[in-house]
The first five atom37 places (N, CA, C, CB, O) and aatype in JSON, in Angstrom:
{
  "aatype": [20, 20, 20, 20, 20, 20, 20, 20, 20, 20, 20, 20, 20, 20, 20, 20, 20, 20, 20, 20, 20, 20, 20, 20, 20, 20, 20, 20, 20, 20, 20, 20, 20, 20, 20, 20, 20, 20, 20, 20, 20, 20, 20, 20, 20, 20, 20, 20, 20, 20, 20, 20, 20, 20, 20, 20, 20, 20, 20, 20, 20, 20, 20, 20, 20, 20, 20, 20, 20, 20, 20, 20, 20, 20, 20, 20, 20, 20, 20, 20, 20, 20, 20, 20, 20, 20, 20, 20, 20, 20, 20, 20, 20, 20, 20, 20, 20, 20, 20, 20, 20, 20, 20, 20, 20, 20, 20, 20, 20, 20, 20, 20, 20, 20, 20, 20, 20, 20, 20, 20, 20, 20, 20, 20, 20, 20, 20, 20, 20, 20, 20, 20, 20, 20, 20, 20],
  "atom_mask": [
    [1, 1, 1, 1, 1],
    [1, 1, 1, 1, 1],
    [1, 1, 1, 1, 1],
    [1, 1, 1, 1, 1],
    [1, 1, 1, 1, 1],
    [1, 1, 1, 1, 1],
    [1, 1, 1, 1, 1],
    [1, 1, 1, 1, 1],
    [1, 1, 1, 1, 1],
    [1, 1, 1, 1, 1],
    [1, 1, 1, 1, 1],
    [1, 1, 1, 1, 1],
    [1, 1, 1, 1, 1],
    [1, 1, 1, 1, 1],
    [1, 1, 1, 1, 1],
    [1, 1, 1, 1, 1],
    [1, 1, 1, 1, 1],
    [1, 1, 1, 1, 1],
    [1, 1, 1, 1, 1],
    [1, 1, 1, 1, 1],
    [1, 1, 1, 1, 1],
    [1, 1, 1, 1, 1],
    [1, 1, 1, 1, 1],
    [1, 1, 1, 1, 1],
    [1, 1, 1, 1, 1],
    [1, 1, 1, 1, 1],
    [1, 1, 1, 1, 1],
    [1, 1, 1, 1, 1],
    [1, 1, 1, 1, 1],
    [1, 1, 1, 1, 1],
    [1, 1, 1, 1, 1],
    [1, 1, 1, 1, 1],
    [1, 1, 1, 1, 1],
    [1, 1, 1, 1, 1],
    [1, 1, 1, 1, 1],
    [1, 1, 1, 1, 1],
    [1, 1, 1, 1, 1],
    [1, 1, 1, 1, 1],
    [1, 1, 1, 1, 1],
    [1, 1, 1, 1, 1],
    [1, 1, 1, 1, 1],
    [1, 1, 1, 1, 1],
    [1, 1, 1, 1, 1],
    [1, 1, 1, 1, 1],
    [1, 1, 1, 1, 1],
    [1, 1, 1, 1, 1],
    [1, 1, 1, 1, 1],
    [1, 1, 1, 1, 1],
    [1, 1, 1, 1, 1],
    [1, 1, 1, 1, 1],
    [1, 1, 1, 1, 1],
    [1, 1, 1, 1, 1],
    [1, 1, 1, 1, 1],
    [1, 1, 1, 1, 1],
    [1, 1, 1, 1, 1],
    [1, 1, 1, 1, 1],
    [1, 1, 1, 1, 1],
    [1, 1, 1, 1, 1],
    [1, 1, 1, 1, 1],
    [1, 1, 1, 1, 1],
    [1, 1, 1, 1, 1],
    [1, 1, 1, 1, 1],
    [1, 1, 1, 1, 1],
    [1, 1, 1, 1, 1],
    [1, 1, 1, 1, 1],
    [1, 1, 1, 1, 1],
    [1, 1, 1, 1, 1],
    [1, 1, 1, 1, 1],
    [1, 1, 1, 1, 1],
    [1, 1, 1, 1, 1],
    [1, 1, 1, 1, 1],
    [1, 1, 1, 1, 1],
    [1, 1, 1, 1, 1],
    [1, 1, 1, 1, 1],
    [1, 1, 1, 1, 1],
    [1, 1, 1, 1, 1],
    [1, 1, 1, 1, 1],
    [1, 1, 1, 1, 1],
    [1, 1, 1, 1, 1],
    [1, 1, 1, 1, 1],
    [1, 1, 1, 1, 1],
    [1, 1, 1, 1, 1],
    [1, 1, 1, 1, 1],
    [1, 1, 1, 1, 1],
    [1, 1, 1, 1, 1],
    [1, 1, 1, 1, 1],
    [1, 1, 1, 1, 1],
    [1, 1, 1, 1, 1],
    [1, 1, 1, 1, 1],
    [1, 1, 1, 1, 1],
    [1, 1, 1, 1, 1],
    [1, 1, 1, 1, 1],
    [1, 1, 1, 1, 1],
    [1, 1, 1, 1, 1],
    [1, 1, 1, 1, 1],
    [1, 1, 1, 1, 1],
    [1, 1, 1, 1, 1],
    [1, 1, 1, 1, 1],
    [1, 1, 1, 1, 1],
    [1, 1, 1, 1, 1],
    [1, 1, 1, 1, 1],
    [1, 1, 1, 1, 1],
    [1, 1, 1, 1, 1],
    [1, 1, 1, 1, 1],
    [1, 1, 1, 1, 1],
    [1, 1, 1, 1, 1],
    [1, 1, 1, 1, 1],
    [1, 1, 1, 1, 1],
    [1, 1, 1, 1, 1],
    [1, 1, 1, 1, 1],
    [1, 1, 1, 1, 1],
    [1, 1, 1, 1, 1],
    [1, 1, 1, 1, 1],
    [1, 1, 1, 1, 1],
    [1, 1, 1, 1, 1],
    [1, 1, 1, 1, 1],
    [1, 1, 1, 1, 1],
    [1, 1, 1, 1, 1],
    [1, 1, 1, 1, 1],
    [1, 1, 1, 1, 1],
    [1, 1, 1, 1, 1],
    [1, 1, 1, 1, 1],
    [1, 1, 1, 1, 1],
    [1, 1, 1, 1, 1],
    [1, 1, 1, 1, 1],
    [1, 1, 1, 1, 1],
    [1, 1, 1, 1, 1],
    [1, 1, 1, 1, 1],
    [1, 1, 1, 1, 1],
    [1, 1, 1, 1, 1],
    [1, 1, 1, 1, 1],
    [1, 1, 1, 1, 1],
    [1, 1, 1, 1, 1],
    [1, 1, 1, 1, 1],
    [1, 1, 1, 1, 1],
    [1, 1, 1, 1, 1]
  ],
  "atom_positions": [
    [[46.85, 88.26, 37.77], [46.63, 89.22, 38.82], [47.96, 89.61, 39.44], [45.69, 88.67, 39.86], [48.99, 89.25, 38.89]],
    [[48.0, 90.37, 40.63], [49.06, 91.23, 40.81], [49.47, 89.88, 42.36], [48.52, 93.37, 41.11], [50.19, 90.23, 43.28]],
    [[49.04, 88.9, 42.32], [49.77, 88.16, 43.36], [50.84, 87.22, 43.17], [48.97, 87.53, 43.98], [50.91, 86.3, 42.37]],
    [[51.77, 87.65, 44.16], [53.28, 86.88, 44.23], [53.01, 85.15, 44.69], [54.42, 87.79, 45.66], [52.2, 84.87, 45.58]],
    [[53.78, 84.11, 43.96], [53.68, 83.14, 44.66], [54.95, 83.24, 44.95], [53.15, 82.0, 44.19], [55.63, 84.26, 44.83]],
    [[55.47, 81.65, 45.56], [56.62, 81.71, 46.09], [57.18, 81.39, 45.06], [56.91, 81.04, 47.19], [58.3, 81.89, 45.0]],
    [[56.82, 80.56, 43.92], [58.37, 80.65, 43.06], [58.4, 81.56, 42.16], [58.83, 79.4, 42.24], [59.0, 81.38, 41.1]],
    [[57.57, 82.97, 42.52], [58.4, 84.07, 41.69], [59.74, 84.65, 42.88], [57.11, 85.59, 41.16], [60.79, 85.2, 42.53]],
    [[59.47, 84.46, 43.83], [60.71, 84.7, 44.61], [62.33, 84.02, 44.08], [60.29, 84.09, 46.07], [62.5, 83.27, 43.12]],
    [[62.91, 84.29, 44.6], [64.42, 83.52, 44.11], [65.1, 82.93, 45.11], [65.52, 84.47, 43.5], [65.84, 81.96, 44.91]],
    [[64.93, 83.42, 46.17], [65.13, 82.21, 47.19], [64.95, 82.62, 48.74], [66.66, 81.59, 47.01], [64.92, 83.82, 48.98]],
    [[64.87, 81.94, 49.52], [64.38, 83.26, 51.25], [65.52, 83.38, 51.5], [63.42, 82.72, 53.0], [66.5, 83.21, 50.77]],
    [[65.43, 83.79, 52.92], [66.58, 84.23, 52.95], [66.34, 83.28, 54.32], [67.0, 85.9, 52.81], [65.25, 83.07, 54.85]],
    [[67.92, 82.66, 54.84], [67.87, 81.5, 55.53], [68.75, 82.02, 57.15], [68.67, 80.15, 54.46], [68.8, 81.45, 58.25]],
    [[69.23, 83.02, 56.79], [69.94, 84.13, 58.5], [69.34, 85.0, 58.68], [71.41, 84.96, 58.62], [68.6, 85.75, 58.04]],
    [[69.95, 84.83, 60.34], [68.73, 86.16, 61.02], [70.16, 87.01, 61.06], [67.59, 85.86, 63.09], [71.31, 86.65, 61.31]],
    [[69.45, 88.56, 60.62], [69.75, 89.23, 60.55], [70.55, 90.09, 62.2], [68.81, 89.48, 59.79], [69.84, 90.87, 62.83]],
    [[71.73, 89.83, 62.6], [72.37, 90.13, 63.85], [72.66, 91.53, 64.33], [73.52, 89.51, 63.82], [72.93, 91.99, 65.44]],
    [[72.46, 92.14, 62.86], [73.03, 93.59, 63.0], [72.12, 94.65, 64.19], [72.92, 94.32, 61.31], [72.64, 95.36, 65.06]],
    [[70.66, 94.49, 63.91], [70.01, 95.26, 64.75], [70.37, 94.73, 66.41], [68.45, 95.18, 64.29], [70.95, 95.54, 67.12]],
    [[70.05, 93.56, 66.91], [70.49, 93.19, 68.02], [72.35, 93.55, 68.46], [70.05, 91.71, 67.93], [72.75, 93.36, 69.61]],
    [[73.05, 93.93, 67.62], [74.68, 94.22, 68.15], [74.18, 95.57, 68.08], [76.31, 93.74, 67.13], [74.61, 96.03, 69.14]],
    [[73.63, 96.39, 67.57], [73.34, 97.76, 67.36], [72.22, 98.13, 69.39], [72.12, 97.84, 65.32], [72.31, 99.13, 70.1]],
    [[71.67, 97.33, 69.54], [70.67, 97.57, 70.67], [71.48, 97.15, 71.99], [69.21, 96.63, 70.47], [71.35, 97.57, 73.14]],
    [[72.44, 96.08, 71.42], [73.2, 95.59, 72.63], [74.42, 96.74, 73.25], [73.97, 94.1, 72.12], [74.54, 97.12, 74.41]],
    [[75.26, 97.13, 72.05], [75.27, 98.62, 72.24], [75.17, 99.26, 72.99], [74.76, 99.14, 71.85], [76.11, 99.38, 73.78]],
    [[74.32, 99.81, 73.13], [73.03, 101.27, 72.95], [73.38, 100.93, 74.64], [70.71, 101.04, 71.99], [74.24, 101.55, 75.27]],
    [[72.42, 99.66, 75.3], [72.51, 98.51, 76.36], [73.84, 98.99, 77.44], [72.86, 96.82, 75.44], [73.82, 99.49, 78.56]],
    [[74.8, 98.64, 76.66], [76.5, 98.53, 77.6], [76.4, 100.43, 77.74], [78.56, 97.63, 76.2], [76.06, 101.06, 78.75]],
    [[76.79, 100.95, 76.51], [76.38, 102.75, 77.38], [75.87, 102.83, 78.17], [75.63, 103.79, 76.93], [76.28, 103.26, 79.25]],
    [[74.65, 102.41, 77.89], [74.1, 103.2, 79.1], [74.34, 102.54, 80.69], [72.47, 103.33, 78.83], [74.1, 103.24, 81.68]],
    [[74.75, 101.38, 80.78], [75.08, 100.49, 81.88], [76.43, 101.04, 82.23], [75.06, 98.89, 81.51], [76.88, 100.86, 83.36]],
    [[77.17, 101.75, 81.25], [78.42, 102.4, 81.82], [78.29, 103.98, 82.59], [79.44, 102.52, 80.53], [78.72, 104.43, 83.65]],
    [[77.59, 104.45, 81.63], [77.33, 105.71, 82.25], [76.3, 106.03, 83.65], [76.83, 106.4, 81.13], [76.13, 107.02, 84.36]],
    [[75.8, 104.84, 83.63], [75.05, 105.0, 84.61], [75.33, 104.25, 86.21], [73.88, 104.65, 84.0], [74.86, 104.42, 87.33]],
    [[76.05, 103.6, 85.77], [77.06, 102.62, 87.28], [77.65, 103.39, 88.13], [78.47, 101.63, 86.88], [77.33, 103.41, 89.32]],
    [[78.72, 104.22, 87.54], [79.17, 105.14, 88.37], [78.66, 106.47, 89.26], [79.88, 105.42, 87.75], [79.44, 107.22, 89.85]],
    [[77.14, 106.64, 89.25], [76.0, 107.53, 89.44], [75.71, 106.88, 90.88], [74.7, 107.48, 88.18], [75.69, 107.42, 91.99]],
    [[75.44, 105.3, 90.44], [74.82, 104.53, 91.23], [75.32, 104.33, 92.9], [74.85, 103.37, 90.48], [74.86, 104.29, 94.04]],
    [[76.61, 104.23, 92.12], [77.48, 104.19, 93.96], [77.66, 105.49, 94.68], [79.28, 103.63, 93.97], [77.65, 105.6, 95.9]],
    [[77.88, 106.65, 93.66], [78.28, 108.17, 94.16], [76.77, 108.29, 95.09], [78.53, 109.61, 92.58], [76.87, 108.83, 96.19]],
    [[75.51, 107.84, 94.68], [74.28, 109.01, 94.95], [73.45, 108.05, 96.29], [72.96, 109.35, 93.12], [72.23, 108.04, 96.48]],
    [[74.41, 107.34, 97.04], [73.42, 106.64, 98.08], [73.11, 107.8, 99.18], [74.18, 105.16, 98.87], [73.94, 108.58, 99.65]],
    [[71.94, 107.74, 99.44], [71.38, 108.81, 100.78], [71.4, 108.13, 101.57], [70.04, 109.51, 100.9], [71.19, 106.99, 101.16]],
    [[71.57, 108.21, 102.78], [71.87, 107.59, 104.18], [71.06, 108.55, 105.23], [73.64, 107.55, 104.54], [71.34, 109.75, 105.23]],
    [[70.21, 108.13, 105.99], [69.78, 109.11, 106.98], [70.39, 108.39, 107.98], [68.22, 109.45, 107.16], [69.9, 107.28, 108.16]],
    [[71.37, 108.73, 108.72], [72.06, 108.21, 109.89], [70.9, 109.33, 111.26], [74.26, 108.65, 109.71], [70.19, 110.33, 111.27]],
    [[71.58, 107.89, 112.54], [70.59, 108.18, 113.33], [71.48, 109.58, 114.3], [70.01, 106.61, 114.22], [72.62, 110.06, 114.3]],
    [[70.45, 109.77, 114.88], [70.84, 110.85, 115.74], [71.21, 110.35, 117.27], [69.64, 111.89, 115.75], [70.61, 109.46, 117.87]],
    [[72.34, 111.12, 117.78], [72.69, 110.46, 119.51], [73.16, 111.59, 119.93], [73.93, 109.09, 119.85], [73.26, 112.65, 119.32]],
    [[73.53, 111.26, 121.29], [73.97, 112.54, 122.01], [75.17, 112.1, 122.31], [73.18, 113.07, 123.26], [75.37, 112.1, 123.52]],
    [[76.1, 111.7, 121.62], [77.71, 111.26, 122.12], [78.57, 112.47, 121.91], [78.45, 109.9, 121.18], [78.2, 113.49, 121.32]],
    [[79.47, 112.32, 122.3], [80.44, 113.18, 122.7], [81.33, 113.22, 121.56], [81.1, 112.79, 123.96], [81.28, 112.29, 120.76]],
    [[81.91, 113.91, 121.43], [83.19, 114.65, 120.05], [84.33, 112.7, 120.72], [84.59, 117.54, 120.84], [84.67, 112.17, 121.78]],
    [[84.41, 112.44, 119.13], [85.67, 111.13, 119.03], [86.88, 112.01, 119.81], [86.28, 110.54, 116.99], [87.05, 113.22, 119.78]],
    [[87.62, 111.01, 120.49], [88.84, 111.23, 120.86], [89.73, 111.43, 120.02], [89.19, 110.46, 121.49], [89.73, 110.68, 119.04]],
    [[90.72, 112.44, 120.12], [91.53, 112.61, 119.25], [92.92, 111.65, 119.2], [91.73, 113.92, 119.38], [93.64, 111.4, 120.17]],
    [[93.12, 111.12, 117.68], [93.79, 110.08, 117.71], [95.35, 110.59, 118.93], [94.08, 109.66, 115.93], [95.79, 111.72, 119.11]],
    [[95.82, 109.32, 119.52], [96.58, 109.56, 120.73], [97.9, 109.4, 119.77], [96.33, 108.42, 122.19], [97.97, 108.54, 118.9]],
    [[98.83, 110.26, 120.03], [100.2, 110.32, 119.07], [101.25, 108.92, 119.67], [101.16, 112.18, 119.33], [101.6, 109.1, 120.84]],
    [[101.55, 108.19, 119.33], [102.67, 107.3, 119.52], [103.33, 107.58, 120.55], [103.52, 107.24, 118.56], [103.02, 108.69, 120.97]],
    [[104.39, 106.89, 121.36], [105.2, 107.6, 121.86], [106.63, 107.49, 120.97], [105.23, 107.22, 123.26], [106.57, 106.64, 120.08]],
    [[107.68, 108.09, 121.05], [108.87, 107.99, 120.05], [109.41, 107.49, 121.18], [109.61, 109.3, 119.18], [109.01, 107.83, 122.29]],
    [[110.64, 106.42, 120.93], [111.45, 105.66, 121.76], [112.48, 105.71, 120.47], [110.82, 104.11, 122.45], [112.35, 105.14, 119.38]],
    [[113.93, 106.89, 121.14], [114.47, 106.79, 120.02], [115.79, 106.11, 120.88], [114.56, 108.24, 119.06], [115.98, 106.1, 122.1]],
    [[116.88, 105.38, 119.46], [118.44, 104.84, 120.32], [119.33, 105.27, 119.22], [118.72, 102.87, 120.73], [119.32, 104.57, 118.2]],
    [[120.06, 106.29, 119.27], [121.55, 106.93, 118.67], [122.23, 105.9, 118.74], [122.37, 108.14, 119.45], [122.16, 105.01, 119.59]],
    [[123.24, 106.0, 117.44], [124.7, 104.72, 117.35], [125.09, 105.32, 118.18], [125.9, 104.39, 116.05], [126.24, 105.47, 117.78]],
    [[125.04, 105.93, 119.26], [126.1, 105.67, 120.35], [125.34, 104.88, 121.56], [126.8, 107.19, 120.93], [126.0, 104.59, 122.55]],
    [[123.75, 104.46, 121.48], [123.07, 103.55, 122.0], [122.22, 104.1, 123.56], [124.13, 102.36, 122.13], [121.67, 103.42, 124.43]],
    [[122.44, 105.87, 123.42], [121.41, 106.62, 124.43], [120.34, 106.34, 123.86], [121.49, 108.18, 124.67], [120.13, 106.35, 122.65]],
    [[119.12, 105.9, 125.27], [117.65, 105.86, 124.62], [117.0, 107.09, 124.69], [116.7, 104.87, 125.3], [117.31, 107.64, 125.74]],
    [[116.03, 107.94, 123.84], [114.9, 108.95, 124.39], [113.75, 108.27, 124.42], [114.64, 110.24, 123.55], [113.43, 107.33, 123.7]],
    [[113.01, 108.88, 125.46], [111.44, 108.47, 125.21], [110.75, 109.77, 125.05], [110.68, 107.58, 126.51], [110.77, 110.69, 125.87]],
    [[109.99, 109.75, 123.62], [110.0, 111.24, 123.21], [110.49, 112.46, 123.52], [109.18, 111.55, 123.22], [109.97, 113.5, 123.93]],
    [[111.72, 112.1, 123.22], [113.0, 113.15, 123.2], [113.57, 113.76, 124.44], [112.65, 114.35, 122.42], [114.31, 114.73, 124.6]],
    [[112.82, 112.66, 125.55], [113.75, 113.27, 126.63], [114.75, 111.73, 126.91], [112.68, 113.97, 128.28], [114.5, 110.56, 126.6]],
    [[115.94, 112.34, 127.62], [116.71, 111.52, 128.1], [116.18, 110.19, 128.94], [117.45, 112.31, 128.77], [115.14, 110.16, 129.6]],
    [[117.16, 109.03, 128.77], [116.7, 107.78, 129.64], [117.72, 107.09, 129.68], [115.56, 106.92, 129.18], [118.11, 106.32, 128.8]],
    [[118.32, 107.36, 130.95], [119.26, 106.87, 132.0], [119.38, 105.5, 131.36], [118.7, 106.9, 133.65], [119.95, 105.32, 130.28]],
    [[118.8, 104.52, 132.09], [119.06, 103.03, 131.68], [117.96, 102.21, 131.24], [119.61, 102.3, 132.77], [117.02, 103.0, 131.09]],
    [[117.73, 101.5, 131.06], [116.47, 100.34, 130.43], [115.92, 99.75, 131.87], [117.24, 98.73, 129.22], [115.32, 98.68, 131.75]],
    [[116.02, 100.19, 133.03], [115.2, 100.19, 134.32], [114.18, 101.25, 134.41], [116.09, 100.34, 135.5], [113.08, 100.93, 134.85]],
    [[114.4, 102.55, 134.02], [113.76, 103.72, 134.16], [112.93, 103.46, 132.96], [114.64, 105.05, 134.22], [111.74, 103.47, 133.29]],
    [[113.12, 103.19, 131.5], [112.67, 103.02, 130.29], [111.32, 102.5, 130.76], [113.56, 102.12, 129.35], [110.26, 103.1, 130.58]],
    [[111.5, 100.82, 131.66], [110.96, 100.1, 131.9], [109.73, 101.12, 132.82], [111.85, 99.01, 132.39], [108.71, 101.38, 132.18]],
    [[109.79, 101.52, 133.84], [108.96, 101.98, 135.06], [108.49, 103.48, 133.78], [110.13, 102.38, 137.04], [107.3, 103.7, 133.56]],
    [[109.12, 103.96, 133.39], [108.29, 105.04, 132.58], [107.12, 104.22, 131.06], [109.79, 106.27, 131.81], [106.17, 104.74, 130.48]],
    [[107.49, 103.39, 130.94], [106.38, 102.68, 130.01], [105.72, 101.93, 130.8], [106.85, 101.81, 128.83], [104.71, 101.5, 130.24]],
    [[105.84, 101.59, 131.81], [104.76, 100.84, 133.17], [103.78, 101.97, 133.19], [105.58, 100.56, 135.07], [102.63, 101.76, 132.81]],
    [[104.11, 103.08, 133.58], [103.09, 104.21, 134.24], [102.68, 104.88, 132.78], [103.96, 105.5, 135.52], [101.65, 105.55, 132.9]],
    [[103.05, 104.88, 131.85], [102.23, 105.62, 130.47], [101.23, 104.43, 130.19], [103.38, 106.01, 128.84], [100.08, 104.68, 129.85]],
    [[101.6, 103.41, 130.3], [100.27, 102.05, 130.02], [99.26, 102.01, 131.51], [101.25, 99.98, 129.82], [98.39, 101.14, 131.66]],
    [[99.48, 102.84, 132.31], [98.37, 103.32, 133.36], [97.51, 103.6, 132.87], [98.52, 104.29, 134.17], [96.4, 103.07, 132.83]],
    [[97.98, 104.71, 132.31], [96.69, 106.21, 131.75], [96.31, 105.85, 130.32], [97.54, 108.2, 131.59], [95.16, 106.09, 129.95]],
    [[97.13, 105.32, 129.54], [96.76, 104.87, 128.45], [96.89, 103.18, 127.79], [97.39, 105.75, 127.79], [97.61, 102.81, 126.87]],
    [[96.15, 102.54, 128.42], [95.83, 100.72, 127.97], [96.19, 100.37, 126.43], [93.9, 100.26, 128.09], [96.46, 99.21, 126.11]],
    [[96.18, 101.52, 125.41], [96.14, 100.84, 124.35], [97.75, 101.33, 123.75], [94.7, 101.2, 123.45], [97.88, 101.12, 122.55]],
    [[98.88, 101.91, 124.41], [100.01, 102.98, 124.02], [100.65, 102.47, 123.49], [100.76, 103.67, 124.8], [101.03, 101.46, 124.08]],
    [[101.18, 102.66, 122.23], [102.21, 102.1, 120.79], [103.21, 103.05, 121.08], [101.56, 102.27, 118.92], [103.26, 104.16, 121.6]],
    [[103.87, 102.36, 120.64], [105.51, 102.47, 120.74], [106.15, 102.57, 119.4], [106.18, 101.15, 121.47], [106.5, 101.52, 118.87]],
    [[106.39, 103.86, 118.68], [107.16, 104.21, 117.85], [109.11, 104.14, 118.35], [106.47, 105.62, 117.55], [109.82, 104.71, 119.18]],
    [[109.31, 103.1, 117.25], [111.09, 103.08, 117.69], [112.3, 103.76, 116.27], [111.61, 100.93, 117.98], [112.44, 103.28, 115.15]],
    [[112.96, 104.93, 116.84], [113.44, 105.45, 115.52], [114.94, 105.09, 116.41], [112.89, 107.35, 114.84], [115.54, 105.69, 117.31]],
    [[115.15, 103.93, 115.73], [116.89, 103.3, 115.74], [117.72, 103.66, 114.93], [117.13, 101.93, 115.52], [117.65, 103.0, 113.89]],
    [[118.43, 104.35, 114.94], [119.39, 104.85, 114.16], [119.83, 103.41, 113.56], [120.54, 105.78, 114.98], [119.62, 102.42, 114.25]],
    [[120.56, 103.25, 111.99], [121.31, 102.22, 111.3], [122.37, 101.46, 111.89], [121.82, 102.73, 110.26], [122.51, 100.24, 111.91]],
    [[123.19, 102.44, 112.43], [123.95, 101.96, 113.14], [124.15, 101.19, 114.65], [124.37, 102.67, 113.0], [125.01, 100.42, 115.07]],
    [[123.11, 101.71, 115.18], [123.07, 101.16, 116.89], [123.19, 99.73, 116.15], [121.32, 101.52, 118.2], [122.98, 99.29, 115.02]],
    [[123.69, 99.17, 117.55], [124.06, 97.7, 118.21], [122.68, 96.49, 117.77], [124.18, 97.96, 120.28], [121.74, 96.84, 118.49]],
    [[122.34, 95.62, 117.16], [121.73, 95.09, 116.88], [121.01, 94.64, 118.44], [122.33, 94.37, 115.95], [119.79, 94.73, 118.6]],
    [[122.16, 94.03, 119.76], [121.81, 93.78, 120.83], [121.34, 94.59, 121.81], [122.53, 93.29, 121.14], [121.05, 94.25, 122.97]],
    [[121.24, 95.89, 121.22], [121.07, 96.67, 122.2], [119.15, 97.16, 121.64], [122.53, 98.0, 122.22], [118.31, 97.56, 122.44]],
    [[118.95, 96.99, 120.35], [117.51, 96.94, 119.59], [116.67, 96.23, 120.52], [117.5, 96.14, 118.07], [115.72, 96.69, 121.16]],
    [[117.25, 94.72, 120.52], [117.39, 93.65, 121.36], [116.48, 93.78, 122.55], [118.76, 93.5, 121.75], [115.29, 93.48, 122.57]],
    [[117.29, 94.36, 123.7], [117.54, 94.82, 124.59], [115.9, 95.62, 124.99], [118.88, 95.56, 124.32], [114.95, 95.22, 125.66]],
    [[116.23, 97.22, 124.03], [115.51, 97.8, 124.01], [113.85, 97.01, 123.98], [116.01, 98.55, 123.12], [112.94, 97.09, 124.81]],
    [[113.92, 96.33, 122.82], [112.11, 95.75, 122.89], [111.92, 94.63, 123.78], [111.44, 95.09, 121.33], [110.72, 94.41, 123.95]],
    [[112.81, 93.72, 124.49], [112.81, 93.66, 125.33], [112.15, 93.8, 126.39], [113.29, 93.87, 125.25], [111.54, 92.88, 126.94]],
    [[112.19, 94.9, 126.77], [112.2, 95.83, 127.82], [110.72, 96.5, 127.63], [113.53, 96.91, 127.72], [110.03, 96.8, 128.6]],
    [[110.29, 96.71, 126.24], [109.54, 97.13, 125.96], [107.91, 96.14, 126.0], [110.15, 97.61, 124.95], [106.89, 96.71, 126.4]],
    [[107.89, 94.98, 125.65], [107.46, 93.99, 125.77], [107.22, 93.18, 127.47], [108.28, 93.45, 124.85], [106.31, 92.52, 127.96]],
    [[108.72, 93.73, 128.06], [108.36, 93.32, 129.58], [107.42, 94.92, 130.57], [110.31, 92.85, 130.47], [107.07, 94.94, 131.75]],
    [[107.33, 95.64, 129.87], [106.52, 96.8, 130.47], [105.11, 96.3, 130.41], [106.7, 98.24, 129.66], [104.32, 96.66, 131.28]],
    [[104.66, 95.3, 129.2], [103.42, 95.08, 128.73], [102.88, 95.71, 128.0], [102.74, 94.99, 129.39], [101.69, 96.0, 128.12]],
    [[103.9, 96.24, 126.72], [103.46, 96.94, 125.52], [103.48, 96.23, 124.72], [104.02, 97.95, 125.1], [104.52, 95.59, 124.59]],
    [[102.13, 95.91, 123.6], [102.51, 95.14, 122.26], [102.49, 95.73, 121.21], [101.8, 94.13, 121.94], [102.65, 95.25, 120.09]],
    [[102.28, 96.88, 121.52], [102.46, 97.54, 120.25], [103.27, 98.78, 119.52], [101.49, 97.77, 120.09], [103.06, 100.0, 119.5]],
    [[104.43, 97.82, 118.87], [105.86, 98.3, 118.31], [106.18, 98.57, 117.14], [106.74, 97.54, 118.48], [106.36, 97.54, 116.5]],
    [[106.33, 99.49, 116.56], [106.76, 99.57, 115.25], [108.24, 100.61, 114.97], [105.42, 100.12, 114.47], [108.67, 101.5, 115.71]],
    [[108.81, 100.1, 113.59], [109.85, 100.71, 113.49], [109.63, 101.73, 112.59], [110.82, 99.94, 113.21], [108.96, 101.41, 111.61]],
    [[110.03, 102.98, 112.66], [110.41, 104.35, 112.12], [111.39, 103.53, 110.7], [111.47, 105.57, 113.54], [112.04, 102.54, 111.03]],
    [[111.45, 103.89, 109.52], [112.36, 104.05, 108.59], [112.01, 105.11, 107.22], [112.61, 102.66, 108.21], [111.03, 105.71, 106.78]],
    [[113.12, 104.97, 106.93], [112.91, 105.94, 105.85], [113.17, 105.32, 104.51], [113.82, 107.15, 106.03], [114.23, 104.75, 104.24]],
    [[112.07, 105.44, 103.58], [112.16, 105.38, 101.79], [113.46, 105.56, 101.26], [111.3, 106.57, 101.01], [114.09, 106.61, 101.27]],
    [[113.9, 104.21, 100.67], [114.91, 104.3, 99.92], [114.68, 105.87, 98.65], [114.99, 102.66, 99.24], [115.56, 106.13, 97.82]]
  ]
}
């Protein structure tokens, strides 16, 4: 009759065949790529509604500049001595509690006179100092 036993066969076959599963795994990573970057772009947010007022507009620094010849400006106007410096950053930390202090020191000024300057700046009750430089 027309039925197979097993020893007309020649031998089984003893591995699983990997190819279809690397072929599906595949298929798998595409679409996990193409579709990730969708995922973060497309969040909807219904934010709530209030009646607040327009943000303050960010408050500009003040410039505290010192020339190698060691005159101070406080945004570009003249300043007599580091007494006046002092009483004019007393009364700008009136009106404004949170006021940073931009310092554009020329290379050359006096290391002691930098010194000096934050100093002064620090005894007004400002902590917040940064230095101006420029990109090599």
């Amino acid at each position: 009759m027309g039925f197979k036993t097993q020893s007309d066969d020649q031998d089984a076959v003893s591995e699983i065949n990997v190819t279809p599963l690397v072929d599906v795994m595949l298929v798998l990573v595409i679409i996990l790529l193409v579709t990730a970057p969708l995922l973060t772009q497309s969040v909807n947010v219904a934010l709530p509604k209030t009646a607040a007022t327009q943000p303050d507009i960010e408050k500009q620094p003040f410039q505290l500049g010192l020339d190698g010849e060691g005159r101070i400006t406080l945004n570009k106007q003249p300043i007599a001595d580091l007494i006046e410096l002092e009483s004019s950053l007393t009364n700008a930390l009136l009106t404004d509690p949170e006021l940073s202090i931009h310092v554009y020191a020329d290379q050359t000024v006096n290391y002691g006179k930098v010194a000096e300057v934050m100093a002064t700046v620090q005894h007004a009750g400002i902590s917040k100092l940064a230095f101006v430089t420029q990109e090599e």
